[in-house]
C-alpha positions in Angstrom: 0.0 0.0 0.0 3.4 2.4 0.7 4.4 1.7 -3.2 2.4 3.6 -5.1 2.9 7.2 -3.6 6.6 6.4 -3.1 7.0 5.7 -6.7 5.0 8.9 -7.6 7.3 10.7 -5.6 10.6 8.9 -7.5 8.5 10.3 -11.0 8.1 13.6 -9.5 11.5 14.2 -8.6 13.5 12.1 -11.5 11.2 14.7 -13.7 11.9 18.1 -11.9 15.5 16.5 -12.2 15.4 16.1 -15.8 13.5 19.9 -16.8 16.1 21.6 -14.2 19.2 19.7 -16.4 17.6 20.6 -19.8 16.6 23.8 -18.7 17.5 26.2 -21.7 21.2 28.7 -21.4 19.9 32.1 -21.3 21.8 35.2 -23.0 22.6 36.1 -19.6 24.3 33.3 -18.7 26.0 33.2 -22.8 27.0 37.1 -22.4 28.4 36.0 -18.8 30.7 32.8 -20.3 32.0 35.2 -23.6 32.8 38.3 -21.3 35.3 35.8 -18.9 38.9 36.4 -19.2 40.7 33.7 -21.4 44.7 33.7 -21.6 45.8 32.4 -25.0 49.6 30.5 -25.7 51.5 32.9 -28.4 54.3 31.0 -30.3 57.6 33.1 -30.8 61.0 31.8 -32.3 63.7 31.7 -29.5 65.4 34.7 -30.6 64.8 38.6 -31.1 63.0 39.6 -34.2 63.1 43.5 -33.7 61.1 45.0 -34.7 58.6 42.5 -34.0 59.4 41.1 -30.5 62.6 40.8 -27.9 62.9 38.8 -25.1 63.9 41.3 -22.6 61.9 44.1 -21.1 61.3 45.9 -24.3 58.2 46.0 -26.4 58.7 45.3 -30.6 55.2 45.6 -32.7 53.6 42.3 -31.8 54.2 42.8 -28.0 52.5 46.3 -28.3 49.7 44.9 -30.5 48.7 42.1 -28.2 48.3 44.9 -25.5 46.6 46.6 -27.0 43.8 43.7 -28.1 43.9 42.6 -24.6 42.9 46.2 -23.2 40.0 46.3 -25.4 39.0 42.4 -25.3 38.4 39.2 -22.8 41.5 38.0 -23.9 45.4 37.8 -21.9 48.4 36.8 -23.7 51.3 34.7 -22.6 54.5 33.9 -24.8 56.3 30.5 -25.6 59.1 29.7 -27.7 59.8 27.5 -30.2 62.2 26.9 -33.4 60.8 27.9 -36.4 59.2 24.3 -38.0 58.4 23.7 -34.5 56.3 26.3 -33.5 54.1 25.7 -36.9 53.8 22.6 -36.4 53.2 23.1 -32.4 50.2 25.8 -33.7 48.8 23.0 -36.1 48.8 20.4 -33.1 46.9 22.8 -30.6 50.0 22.9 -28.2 50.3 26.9 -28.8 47.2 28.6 -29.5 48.7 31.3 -32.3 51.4 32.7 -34.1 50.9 36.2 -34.5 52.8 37.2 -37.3 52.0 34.7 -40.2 50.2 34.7 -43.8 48.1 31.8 -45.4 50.6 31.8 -48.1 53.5 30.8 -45.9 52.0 28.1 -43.9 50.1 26.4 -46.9 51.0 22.8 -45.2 48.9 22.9 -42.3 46.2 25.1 -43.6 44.0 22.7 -43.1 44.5 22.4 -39.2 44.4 26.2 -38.4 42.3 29.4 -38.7 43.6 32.8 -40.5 42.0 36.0 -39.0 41.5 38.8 -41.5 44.7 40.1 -43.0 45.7 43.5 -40.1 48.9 44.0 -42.0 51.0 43.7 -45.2 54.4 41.7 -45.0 57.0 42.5 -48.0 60.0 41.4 -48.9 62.7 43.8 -49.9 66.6 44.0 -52.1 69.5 45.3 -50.1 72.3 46.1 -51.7 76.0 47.2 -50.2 76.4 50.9 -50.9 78.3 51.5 -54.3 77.4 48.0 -55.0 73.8 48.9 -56.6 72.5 47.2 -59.8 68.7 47.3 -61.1 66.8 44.5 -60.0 62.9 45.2 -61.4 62.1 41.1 -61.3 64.0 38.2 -60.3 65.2 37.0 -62.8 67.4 40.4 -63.0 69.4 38.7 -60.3 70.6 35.7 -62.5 74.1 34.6 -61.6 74.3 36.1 -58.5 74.6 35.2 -55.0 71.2 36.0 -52.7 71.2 36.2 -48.8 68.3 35.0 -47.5 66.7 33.8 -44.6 67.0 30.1 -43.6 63.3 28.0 -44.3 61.4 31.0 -45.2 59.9 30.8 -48.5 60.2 33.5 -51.8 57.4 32.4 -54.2 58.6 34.5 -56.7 62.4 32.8 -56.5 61.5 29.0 -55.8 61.5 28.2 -59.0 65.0 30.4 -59.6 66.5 28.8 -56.5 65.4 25.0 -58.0 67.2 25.6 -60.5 70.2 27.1 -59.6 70.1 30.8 -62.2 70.2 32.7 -58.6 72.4 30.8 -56.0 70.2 31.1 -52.2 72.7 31.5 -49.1 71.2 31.1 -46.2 71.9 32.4 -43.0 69.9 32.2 -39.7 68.3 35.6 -39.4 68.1 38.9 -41.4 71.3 40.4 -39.8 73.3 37.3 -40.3 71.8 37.7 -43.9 73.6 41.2 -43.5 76.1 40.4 -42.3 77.1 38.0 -45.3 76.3 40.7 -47.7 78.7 43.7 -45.8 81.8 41.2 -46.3 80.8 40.5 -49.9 79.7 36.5 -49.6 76.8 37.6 -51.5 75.9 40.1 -53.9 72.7 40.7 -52.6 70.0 40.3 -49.8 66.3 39.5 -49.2 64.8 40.4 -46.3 61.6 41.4 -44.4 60.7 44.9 -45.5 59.9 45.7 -41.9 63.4 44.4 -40.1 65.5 45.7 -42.9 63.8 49.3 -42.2 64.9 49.0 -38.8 68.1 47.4 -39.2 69.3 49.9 -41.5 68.1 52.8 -39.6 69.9 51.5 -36.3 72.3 48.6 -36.6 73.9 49.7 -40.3 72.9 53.3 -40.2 75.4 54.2 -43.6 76.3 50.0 -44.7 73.5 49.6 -47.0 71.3 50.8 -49.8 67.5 49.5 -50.2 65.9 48.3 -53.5 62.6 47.0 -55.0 59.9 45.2 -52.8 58.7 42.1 -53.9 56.6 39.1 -52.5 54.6 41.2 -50.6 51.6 38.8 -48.6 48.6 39.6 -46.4 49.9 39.2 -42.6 47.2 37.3 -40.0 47.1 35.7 -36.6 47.4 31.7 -37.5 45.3 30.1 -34.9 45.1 26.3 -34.0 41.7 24.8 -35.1 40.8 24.3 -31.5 40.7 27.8 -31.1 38.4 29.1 -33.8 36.3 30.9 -31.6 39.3 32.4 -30.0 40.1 33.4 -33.4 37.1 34.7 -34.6 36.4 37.1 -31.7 40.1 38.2 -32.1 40.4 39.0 -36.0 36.9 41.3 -35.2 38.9 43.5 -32.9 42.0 43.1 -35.6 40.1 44.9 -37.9 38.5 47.9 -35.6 42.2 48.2 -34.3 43.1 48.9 -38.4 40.5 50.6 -39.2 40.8 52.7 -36.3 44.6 53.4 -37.8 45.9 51.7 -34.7 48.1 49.2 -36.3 49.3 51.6 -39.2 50.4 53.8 -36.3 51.9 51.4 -34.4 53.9 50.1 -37.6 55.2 53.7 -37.8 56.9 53.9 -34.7 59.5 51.7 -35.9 
């Protein structure tokens, strides 16, 4: 005779059980999670790349920039290094959550296991020359013959095929003032470097060495995210593109 209410109670309770766990989120409670403060991993090679980062206490472009998103955003930054093919390959695994200086056109071989935010700036590649060493280089294959510092794993679409084949000889060196630093005791005849480190290398480390030519190469620059942080990524290239179109970034590109 005690079985019937108890089990009535058991329905009762198992169903206000069941509505209070499928109880609908409300946009309070969505608005709430989104406005919570989320660090992110940021993937840096080991050494300096002024003007983009250091390691010490000063503040290069990307350092500055990330401030900046995270004092208008629910996002904090930390920083973690890694070689070059690692740290790719680290973004394209989900260990590091981004790589803040990067283009779809460099990282082709794992585009399928990140997200690109919206191109924020504009990376190009630029001809040094040693002062009274200057000849006119208006495409490539203008530089047949001759001996080109470049950068060690970075890839120049526009010389790949030149390089295959041997009509412009490639001479790697670690890092863009290695690069120059070949170039100033004549191991090559010329150089190819960021646009944006050999502007600040020749305004401060070889003030009177060097003579800049053409541009070439020149690629849209994104955040590279890992694919398990698309939302991340998403929310982020939004405030990219109010920070450029604000004149932010162009400004902050100036400074150096």
């Amino acid at each position: 005779m005690y079985r019937l209410p108890t089990l009535i109670i058991a329905v009762l309770f198992s169903a206000s059980a069941f509505s209070s766990q499928s109880a609908p989120i409300t946009s309070d409670a969505i608005e709430h999670d989104t406005n919570q403060r989320e660090t992110l991993l940021v993937g840096l090679f080991p050494q300096d790349y002024p003007p983009l980062y250091w390691h010490d206490e000063r503040k290069g472009i990307i350092e500055k920039l990330l401030d900046k998103v995270s004092s208008v955003s629910r996002f904090d930054f930390i920083y973690k290094s890694a070689p070059f093919h690692r740290l790719i390959q680290r973004v394209a695994k989900g260990k590091i959550d981004l790589e803040p200086w990067s283009s779809q056109v460099w990282r082709f071989r794992v585009k399928d296991s990140v997200y690109f935010t919206s191109p924020y700036a504009e990376h190009c590649e630029v001809i040094i020359f040693q002062k009274g060493h200057v000849f006119p280089v208006s495409q490539p294959a203008d530089l047949a013959g001759k001996r080109l510092g470049v950068v060690k794993g970075f890839v120049y679409n526009s010389f790949t095929e030149l390089f295959a084949k041997k009509t412009i000889y490639r001479v790697n060196s670690s890092n863009e003032e290695r690069v120059l630093n070949l170039l100033n005791h004549g191991r090559t005849d010329a150089a190819l470097i960021d646009q944006l480190v050999a502007d600040y290398l020749l305004s401060t480390t070889y003030p009177q060495t060097f003579t800049r030519g053409g541009k070439f190469d020149c690629v849209p620059v994104s955040f590279m995210f890992s694919k398990t942080k698309i939302r991340q990524g998403m929310e982020i290239s939004k405030v990219l593109q109010t920070l450029k179109n604000e004149g932010f970034i162009d400004q902050l590109l100036e400074e150096f």
